[in-house]
LUMLODO-135485 format. One line per field, with one value per residue: residue number from 1; x, y, z of N, C-alpha, C in turn. Coordinates in steps of 0.05 Angstrom, whole numbers, m for minus. Layout:
BEGIN
seq NUM  ... .
n.x X  ... .
n.y Y  ... .
n.z Z  ... .
ca.x X  ... .
ca.y Y  ... .
ca.z Z  ... .
c.x X  ... .
c.y Y  ... .
c.z Z  ... .
This chain:
BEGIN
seq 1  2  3  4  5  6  7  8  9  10  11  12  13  14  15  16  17  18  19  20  21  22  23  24  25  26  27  28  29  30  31  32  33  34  35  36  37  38  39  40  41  42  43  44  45  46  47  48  49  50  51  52  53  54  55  56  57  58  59  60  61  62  63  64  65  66  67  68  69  70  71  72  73  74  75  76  77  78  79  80  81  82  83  84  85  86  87  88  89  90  91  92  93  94  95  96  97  98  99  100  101  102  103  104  105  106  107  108  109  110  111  112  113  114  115  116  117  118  119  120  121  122  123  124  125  126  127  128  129  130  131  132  133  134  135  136  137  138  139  140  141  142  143  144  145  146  147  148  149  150  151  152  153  154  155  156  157  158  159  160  161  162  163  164  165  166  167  168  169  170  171  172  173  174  175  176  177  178  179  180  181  182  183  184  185  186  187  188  189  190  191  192  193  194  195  196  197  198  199  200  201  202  203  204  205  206  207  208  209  210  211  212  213  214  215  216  217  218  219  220  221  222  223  224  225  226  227  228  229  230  231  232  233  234  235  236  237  238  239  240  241  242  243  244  245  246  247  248  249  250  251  252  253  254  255  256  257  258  259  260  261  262  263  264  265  266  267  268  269  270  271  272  273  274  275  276  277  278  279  280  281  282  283  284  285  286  287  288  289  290  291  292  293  294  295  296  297  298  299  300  301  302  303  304  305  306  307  308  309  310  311  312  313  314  315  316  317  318  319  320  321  322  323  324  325  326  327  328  329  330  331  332  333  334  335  336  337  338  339  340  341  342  343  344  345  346  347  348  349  350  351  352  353  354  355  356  357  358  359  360  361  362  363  364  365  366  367  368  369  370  371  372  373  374  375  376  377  378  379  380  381  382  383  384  385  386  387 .
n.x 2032  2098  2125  2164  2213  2219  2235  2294  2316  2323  2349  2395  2415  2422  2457  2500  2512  2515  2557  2603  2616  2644  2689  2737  2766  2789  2837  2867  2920  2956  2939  2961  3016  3029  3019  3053  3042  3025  2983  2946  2934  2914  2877  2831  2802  2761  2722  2714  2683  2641  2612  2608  2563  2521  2512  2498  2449  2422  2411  2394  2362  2307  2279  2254  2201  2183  2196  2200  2218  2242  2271  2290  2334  2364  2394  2424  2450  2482  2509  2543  2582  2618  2640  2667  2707  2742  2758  2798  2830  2854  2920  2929  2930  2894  2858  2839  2806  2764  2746  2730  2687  2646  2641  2609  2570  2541  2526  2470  2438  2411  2387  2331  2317  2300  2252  2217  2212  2182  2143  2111  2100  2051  2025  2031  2074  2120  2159  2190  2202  2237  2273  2300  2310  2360  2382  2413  2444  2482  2508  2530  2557  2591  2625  2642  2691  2719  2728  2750  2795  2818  2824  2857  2898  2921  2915  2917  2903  2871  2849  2807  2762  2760  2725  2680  2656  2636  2611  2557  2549  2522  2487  2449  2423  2405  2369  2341  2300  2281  2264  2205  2160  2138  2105  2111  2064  2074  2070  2092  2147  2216  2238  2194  2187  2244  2235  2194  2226  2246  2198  2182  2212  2207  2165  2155  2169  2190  2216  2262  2287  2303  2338  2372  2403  2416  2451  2490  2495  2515  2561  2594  2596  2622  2673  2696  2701  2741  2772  2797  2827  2875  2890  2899  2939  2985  3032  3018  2990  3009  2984  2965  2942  2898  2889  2866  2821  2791  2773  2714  2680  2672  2639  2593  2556  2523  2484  2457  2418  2386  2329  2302  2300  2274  2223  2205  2209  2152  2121  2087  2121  2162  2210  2239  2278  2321  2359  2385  2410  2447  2466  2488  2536  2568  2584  2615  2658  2679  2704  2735  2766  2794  2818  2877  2920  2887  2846  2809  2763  2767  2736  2695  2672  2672  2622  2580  2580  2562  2505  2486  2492  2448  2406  2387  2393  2342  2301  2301  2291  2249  2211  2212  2184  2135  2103  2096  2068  2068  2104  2153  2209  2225  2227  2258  2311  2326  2335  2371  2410  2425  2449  2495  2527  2536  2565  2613  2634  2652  2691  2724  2732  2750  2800  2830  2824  2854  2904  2914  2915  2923  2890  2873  2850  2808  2773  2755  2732  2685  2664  2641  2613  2567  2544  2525  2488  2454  2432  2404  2369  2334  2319  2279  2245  2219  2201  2164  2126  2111  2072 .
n.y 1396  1355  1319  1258  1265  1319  1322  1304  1322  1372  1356  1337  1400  1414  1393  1402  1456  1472  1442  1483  1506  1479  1455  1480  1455  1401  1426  1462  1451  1451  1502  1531  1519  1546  1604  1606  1601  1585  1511  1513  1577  1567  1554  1585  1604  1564  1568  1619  1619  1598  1632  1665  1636  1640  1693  1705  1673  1695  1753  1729  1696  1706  1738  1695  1697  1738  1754  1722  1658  1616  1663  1687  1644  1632  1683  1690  1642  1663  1701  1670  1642  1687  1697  1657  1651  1690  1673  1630  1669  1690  1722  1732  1720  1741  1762  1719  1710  1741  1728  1675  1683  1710  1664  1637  1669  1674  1621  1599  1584  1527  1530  1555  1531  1484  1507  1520  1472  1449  1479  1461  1411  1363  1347  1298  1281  1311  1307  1257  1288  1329  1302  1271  1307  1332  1289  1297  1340  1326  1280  1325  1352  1315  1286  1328  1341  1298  1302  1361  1342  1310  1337  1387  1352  1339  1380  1433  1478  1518  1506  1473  1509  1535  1504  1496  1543  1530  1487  1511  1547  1517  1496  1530  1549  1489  1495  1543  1519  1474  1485  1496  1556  1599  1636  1679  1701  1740  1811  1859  1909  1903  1922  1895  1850  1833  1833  1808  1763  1756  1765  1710  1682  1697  1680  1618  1566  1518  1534  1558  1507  1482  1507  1517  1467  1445  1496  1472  1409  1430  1449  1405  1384  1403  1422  1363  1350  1401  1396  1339  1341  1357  1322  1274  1297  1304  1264  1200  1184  1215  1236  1257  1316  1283  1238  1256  1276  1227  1202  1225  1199  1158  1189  1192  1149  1160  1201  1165  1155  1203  1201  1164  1178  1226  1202  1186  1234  1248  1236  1216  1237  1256  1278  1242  1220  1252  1246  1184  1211  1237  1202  1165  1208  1206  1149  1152  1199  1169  1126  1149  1172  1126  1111  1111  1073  1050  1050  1028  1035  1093  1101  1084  1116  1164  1144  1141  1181  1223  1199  1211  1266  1276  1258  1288  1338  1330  1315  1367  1398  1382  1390  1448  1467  1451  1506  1545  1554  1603  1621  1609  1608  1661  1623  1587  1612  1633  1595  1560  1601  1598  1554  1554  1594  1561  1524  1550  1566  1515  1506  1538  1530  1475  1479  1504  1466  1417  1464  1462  1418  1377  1325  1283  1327  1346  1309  1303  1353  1355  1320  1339  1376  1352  1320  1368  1380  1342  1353  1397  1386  1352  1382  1421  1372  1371  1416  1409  1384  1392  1434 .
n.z 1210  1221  1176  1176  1137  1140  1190  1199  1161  1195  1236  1218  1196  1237  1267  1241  1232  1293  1303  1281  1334  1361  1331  1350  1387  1389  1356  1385  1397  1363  1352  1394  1380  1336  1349  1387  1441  1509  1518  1553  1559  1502  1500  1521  1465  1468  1516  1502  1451  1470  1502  1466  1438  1479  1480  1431  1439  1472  1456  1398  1386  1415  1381  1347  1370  1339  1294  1210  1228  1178  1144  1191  1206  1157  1142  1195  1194  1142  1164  1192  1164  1146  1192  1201  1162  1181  1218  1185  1170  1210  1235  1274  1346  1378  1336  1321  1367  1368  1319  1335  1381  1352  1315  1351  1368  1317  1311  1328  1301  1312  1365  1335  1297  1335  1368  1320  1308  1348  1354  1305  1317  1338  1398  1425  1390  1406  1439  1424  1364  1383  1413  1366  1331  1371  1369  1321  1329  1379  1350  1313  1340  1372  1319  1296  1337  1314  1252  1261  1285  1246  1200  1212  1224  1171  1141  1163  1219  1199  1147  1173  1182  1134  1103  1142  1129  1074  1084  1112  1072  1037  1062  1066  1028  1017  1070  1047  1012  1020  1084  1123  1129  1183  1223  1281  1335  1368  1371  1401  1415  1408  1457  1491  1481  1505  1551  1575  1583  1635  1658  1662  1679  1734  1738  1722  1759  1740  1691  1719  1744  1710  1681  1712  1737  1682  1665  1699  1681  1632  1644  1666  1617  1585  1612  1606  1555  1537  1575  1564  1517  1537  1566  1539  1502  1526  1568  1603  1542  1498  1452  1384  1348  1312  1334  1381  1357  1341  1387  1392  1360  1403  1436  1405  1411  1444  1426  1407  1446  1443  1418  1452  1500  1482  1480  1522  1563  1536  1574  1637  1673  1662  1699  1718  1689  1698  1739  1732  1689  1724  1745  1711  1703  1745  1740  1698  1708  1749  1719  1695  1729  1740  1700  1676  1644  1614  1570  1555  1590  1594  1547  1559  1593  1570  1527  1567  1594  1552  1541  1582  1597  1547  1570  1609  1587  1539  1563  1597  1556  1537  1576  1585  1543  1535  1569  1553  1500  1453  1470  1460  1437  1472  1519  1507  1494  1559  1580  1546  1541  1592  1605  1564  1591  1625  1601  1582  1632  1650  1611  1623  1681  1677  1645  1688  1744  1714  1711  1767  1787  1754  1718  1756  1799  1764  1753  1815  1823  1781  1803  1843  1826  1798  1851  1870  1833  1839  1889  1881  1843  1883  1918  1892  1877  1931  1939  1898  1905  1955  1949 .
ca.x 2047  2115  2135  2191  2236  2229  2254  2314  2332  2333  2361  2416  2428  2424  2487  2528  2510  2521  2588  2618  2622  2660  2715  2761  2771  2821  2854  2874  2951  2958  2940  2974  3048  3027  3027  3076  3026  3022  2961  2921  2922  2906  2842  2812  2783  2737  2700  2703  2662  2612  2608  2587  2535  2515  2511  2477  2426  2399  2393  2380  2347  2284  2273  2240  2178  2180  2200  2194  2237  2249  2292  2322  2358  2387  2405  2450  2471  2504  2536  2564  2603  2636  2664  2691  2727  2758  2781  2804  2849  2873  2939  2940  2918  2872  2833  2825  2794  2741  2726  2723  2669  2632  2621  2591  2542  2532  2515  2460  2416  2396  2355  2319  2304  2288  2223  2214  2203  2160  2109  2103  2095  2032  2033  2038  2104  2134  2185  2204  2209  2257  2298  2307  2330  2376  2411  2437  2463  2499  2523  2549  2582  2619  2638  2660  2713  2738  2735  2768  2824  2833  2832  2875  2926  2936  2919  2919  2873  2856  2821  2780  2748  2749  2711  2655  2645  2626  2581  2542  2535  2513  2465  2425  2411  2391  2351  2320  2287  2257  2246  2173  2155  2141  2105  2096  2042  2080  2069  2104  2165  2239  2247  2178  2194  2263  2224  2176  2233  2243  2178  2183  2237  2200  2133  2159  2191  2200  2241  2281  2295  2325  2353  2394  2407  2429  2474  2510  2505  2539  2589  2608  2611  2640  2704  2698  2709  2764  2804  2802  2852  2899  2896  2916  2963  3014  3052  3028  2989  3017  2973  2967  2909  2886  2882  2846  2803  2780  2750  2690  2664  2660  2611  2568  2538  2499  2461  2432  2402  2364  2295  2289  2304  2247  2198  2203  2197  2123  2105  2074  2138  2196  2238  2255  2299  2344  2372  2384  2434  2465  2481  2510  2550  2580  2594  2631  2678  2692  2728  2760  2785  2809  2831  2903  2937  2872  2836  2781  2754  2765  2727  2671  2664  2655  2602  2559  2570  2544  2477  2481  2480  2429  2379  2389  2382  2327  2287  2295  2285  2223  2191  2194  2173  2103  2098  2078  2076  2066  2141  2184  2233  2242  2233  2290  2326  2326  2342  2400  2428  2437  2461  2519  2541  2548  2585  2631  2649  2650  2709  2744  2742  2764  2833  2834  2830  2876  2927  2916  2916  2920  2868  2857  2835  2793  2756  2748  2717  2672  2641  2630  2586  2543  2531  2509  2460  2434  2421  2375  2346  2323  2300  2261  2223  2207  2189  2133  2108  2094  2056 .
ca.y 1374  1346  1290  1243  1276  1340  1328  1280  1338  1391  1344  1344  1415  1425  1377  1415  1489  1467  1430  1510  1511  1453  1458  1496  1439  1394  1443  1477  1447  1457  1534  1539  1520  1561  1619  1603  1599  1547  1507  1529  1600  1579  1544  1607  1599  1541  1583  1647  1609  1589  1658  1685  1631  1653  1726  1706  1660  1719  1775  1741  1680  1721  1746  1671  1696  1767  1757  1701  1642  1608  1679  1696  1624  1641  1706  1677  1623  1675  1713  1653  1644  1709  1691  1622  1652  1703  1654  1623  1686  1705  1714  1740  1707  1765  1759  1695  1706  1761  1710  1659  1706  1720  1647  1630  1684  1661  1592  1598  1566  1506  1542  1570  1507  1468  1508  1527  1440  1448  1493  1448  1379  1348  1349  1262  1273  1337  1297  1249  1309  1345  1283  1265  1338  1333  1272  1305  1357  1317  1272  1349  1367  1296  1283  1361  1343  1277  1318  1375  1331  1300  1358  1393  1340  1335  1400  1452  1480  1539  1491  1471  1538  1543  1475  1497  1567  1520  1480  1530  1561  1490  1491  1560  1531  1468  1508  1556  1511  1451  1498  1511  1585  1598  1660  1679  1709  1762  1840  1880  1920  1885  1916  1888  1818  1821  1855  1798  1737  1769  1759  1681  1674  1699  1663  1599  1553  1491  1536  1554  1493  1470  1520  1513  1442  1446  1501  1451  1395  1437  1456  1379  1357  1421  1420  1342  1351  1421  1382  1318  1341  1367  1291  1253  1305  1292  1227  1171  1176  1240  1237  1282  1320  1265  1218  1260  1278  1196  1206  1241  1181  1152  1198  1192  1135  1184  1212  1144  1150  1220  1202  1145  1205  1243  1184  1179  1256  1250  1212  1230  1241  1263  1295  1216  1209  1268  1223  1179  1223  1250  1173  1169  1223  1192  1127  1165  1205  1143  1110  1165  1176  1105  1105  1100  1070  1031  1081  1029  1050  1123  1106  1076  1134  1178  1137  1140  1212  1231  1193  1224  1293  1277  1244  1316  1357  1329  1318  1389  1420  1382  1404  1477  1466  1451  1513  1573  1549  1625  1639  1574  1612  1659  1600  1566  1636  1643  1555  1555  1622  1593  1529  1550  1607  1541  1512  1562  1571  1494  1502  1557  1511  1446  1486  1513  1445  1416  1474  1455  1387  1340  1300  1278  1346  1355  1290  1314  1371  1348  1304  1362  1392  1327  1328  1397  1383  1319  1372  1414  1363  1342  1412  1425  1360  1372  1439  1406  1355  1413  1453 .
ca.z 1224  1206  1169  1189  1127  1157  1218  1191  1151  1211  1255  1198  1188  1263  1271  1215  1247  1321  1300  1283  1358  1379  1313  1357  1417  1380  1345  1404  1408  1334  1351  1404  1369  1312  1360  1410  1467  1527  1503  1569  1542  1468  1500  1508  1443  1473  1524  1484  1424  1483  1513  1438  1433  1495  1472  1413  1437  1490  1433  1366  1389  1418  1355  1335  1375  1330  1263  1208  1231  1166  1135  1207  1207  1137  1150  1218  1171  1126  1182  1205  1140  1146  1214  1200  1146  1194  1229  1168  1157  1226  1234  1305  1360  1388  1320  1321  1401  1360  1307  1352  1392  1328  1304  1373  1370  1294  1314  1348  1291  1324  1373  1320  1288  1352  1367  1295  1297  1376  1342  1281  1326  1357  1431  1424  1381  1409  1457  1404  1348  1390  1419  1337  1334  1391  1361  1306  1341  1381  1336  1298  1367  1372  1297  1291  1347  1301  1238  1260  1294  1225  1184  1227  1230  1146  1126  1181  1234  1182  1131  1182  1186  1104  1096  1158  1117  1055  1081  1119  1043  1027  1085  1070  994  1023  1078  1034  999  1047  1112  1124  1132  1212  1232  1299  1342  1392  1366  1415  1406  1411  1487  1504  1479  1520  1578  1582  1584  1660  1672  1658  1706  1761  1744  1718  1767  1720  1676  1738  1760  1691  1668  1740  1722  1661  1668  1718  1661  1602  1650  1662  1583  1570  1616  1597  1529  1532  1592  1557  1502  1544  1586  1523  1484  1554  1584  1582  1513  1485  1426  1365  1340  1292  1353  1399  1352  1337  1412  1389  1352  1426  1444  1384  1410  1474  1398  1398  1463  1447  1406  1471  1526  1473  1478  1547  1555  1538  1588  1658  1700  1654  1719  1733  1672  1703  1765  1705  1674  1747  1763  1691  1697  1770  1736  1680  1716  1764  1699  1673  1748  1744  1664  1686  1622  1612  1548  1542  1611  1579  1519  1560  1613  1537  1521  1583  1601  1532  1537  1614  1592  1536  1585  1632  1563  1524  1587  1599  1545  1531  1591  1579  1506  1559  1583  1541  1473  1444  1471  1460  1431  1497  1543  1491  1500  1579  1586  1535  1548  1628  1593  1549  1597  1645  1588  1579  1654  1655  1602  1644  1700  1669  1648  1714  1751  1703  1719  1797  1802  1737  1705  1778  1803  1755  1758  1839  1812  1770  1818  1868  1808  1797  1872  1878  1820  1853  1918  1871  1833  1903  1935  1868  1880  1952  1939  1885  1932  1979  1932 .
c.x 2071  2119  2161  2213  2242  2243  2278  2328  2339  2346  2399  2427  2434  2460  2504  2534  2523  2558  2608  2631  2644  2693  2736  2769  2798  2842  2872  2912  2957  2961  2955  3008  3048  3035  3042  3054  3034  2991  2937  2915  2915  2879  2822  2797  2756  2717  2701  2680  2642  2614  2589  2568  2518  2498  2484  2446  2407  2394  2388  2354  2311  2271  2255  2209  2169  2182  2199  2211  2256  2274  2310  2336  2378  2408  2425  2454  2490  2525  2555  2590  2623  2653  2679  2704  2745  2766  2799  2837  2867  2894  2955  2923  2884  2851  2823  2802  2767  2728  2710  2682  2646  2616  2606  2565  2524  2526  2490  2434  2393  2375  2342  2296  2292  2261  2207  2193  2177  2137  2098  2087  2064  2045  2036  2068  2123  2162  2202  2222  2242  2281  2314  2330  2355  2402  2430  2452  2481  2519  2546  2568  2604  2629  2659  2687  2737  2740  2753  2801  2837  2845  2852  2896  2935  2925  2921  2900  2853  2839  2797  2752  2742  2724  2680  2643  2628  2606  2567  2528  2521  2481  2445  2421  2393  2356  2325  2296  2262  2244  2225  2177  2144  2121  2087  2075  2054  2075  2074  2129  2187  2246  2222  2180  2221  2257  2206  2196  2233  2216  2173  2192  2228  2179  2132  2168  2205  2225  2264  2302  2308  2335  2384  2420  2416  2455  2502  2527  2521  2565  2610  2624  2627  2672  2710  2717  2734  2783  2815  2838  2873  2910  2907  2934  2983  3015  3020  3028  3006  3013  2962  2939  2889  2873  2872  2817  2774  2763  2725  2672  2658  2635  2585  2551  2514  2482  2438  2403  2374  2339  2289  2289  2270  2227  2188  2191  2172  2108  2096  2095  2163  2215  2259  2276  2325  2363  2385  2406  2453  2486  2501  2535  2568  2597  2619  2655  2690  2711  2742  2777  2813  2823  2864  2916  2914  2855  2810  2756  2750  2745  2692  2652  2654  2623  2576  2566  2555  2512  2468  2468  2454  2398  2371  2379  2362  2305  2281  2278  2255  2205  2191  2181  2141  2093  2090  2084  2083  2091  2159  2211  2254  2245  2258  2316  2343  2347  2372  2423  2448  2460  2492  2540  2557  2570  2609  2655  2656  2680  2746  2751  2755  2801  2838  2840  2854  2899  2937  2934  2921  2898  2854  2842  2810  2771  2742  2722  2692  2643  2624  2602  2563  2532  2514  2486  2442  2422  2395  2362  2323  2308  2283  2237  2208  2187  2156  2117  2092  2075  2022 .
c.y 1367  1331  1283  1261  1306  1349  1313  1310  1370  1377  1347  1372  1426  1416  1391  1440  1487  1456  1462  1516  1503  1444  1450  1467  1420  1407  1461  1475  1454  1493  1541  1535  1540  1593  1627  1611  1577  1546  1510  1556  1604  1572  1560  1612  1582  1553  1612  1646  1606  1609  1663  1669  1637  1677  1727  1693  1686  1737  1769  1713  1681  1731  1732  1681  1723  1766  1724  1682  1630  1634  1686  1671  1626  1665  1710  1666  1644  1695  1688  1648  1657  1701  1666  1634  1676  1694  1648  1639  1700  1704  1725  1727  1722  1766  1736  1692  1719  1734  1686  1662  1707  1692  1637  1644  1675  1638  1578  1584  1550  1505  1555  1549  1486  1478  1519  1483  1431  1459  1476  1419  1379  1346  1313  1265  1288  1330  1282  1265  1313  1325  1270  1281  1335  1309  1280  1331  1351  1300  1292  1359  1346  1296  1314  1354  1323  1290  1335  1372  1322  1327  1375  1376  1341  1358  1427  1461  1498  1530  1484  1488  1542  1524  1480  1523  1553  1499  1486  1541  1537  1491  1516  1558  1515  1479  1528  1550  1487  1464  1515  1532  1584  1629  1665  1704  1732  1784  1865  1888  1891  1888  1903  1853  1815  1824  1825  1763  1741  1757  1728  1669  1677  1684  1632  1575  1533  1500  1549  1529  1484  1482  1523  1482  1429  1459  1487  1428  1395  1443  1433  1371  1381  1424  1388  1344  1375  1407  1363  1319  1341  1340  1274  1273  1304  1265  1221  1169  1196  1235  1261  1288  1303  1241  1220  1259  1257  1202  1208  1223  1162  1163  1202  1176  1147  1190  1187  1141  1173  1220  1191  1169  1214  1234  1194  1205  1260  1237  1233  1248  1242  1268  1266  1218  1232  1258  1203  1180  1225  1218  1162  1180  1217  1170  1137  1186  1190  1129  1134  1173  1150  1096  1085  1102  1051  1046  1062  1031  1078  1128  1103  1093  1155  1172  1142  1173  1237  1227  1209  1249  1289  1269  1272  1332  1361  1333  1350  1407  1409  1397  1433  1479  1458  1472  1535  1567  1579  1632  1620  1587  1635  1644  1589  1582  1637  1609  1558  1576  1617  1564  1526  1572  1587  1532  1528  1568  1544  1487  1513  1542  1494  1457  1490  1494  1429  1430  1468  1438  1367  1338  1291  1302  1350  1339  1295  1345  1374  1331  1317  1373  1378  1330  1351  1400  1354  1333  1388  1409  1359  1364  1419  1402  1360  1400  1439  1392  1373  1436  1441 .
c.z 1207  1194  1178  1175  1135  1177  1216  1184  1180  1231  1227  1198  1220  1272  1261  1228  1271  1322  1299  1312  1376  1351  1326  1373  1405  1370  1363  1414  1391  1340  1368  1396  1350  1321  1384  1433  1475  1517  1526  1559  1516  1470  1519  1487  1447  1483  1512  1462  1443  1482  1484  1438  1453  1495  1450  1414  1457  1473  1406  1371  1406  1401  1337  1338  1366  1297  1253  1210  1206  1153  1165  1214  1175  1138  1173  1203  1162  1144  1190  1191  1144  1176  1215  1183  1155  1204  1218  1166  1175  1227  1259  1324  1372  1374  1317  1351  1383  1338  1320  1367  1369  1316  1329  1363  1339  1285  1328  1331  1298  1344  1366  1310  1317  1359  1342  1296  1323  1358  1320  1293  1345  1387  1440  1414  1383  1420  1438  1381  1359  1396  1390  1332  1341  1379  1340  1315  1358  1378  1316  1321  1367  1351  1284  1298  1326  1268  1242  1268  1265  1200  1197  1218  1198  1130  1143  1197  1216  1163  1138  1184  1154  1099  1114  1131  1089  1062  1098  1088  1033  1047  1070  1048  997  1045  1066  1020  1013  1064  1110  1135  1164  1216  1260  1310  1359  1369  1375  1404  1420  1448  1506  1507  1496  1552  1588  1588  1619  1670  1675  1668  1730  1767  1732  1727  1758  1708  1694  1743  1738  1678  1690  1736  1702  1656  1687  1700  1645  1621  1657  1639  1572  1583  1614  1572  1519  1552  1574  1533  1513  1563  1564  1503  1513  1554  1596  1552  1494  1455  1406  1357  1330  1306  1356  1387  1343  1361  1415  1383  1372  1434  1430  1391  1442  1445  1402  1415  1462  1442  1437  1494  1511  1484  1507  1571  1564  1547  1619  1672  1679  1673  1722  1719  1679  1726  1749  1695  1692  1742  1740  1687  1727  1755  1718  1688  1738  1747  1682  1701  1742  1714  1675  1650  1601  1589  1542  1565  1600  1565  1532  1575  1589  1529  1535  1598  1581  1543  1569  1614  1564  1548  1601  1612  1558  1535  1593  1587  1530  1548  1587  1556  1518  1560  1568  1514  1446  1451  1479  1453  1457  1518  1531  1505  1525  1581  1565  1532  1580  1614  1575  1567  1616  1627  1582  1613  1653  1631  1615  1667  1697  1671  1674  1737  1741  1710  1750  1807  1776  1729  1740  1798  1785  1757  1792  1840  1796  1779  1845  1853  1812  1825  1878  1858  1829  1872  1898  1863  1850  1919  1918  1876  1903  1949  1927  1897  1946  1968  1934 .
């Protein structure tokens, strides 16, 4: 079983790892002058970094329920290194798109450590565990963005990338030494363990239905958070990296909400707290429709579309953490592979709206999504009723 400092500390290194991902998002105007791009084509970097975590969470993150967890999260740690510091060194745009690509797939940590911390927890403190988890990871996704806006703005976007590679090396020290040893129970070959996530999809409907669900969610906070820059570096605010990047510490306060999402979790009827999030995530692009010149409307629609998508998340991803305890890491696999590829189209879209229509297209857009996951939310629960 865990102790509290255990999970303090993986909720910690989870934040630091996960943050590699979300670097790029302020830096994105910065890169784009650097290489004479318009800054819609330099934020290709945003969903290219998803795509690789993407990539990486379907082939190394299967691996949890095959080999020993505690060396294959060091061993991604240290690749990750090497590609932040390619970033570090690009000096063409194209390589920066491959590094980019590379630290995605080399970020995939955190779903390593999240059922690395399921298998360890009592079935009383499994929801809590993970929602602990969850907060520092998204306290590492928001504070990344207001870091990397600052660092960026007084030393360059390229430091940012030196400074992640160092404390990653900081991390797999710190790791090596605290993280409990893990060893799991599967014994088949590598195509039998990818052979059998297939089968989980067909015989699982829960992890259907939120792995559906979710990919809807990340594709909200993810063209949330890649539009958003491009809404305050223009007229009216036309604010600089260092600005945007303050933003982030808006959404830090959704972190607060995750242990209480956990708690809540482990209770009879977790699906409620997903209606919850939807109606969150309505209210929240209602004030960023209506921002105007008004930024503390802005700040507050931040706030409650965070805890929105954490209530949709945590909720989720507790319930498959239910369902076959012997293969958390391909139920993790199958759920956050649908989840970040959402996030990645969900960045592709945001620019894409943005190039349409504005800030107000995209907010139109946005609210079409939420709808269409209130519709399945709702056919999912009729479907269980009728069972």
């Amino acid at each position: 079983m865990l102790k509290r400092i255990d999970i303090l500390l993986m909720a910690f290194c989870t934040g630091l790892i996960v943050a590699n991902i979300y670097y790029c998002q302020p830096l994105v105007i910065l890169i784009a002058e650097e290489f004479k791009l318009t800054e819609t084509f330099a934020g290709r970097i945003t969903y290219i970094t998803q795509i690789g975590y993407a990539f990486g969470l379907f082939l190394l993150v299967p691996l949890g329920d095959m080999f020993e967890r505690k060396k294959q999260i060091l061993i991604i740690t240290g690749m990750a290194i090497l590609a932040l510091l390619t970033a570090a060194v690009s000096h063409s745009f194209f390589l920066l798109e491959i590094a980019s690509l590379l630290i995605g797939i080399c970020s995939i940590v955190p779903q390593l450590i999240l059922p690395l911390a399921a298998n360890l927890s009592t079935d009383e403190n499994r929801g809590a565990n993970i929602g602990m988890i969850m907060s520092g990871l998204l306290v590492g996704i928001l504070a990344s963005r207001a870091v990397s806006g600052s660092i960026g703005f007084w030393l360059g976007w390229r430091a940012v990338y030196y400074i992640a590679a160092g404390i990653c090396l900081l991390l797999i020290a710190l790791m090596a030494k605290r993280f409990p040893q893990s060893f799991p129970a599967f014994k088949g070959s590598y195509k039998q363990l990818m052979g059998s996530m297939f089968s989980y999809i067909k015989s699982q409907p829960v992890l259907r239905e939120t792995s559906i669900i979710n990919f809807l969610a990340f594709a909200i906070i993810s063209a949330f958070w890649t539009t958003m820059v491009l809404f305050l570096a223009n007229p009216p605010f036309n604010f600089q990296t260092l600005q945007i990047g303050l933003f982030g510490i808006a959404g830090a306060a959704g972190a607060l909400a995750a242990p209480l999402v956990g708690k809540l979790s482990d209770g009879n009827n977790p699906r409620k707290n997903l209606m919850i999030g939807f109606i969150l995530q309505l209210i929240s692009v209602a004030l960023f429709y209506f921002t105007g010149n008004h930024l503390y409307l802005f700040v507050i629609g931040i706030v409650l579309i965070d805890i929105g998508q954490q209530a949709i998340h945590v909720t989720n991803q507790t319930r498959i953490y239910t369902l076959i305890p012997e293969a958390r890491n391909r139920l993790n696999t199958i759920f956050m592979s649908v989840s970040f590829i959402g996030a990645s189209c969900g960045s592709a879209l945001g620019l894409w709206l943005w190039a349409q229509g504005g800030w107000a297209m995209f907010c139109y857009g946005m609210t079409a999504i939420i709808i269409i996951n209130i519709l399945i939310y709702l056919f999912y629960g009729r479907k269980q009723q009728s069972i």
